[in-house]
N, C-alpha and C positions, 0 to 999 in steps of 0.2 A: 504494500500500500504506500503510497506515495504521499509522505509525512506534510505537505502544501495541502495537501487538499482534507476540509473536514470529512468525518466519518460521517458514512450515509445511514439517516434515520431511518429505522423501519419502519411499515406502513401500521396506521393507527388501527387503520379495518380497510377491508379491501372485497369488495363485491362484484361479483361475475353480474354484468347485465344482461337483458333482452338480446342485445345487440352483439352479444356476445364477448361484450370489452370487460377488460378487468378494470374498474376505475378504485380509484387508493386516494387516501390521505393519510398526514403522521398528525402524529399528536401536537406538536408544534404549531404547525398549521391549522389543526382546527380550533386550538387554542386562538389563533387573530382571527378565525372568523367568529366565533361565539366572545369574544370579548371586542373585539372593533368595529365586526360589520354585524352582524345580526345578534348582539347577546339575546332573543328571543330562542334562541336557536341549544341554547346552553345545553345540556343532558338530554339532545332530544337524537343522539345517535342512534337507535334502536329504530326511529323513523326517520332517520337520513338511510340507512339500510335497505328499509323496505322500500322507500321510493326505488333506489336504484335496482333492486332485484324484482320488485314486482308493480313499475309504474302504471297510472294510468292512462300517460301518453309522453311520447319521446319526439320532441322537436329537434331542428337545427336550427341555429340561432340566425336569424337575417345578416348579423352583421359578420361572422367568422365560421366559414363553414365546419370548422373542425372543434366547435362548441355545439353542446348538448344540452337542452334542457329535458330532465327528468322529471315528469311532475306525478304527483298522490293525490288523492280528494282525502281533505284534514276538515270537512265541515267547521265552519262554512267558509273555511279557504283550502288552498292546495299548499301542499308543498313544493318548493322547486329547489333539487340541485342542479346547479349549472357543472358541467365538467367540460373540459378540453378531453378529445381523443388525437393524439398521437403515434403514430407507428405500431395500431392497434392496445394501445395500454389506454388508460384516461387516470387524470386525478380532479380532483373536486375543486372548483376555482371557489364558490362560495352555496351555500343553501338558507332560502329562506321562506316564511308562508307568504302566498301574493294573493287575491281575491278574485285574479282569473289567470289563464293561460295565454301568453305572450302570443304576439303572432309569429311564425314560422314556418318553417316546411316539415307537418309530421312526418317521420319517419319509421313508427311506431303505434301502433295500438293492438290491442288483446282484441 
């Protein structure tokens, strides 16, 4: 290992989608997003999970083809994780609840 570079964090949880992508986050990571961008979001991993293992629609984001959004019905809002898929992997850019579904191109539904 090459003593310049930090060591690589392992993944916090890491779920197999629909889509068939692994997407991952570390604990670090989702530490800034439940305390910077969504602290609603705090201890709600259990249903960041199930969005991405069993959504109930999977868009592509208008503006970056290689963003995803995962969404769940969390009455009476959804949840949405957003993730980047890259060279088949993904990781969770941020997750929060929104009151509808973005527009986009589904690529995805049950």
């Amino acid at each position: 290992m090459d003593a310049s570079q930090p060591p690589i964090e392992p993944p916090y949880f890491e779920i197999l989608t629909p889509l068939g992508v692994l997407v991952r986050t570390t604990a670090s990571y989702w530490a800034k997003i439940v305390t910077f961008k969504h602290p609603n979001m705090a201890g709600q991993e259990s249903a960041i999970e199930q969005t991405l293992q069993q959504p109930t629609e999977i868009r592509r984001s208008q503006s970056d083809p290689e963003v995803y959004l995962y969404y769940r019905s969390d009455p009476p809002y959804f949840i949405c994780v957003v993730a980047r898929h890259l060279n088949g992997e993904g990781f969770i850019i941020t997750a929060y609840r929104t009151d509808k579904i973005k527009r986009g191109e589904t690529v995805w539904n049950p």
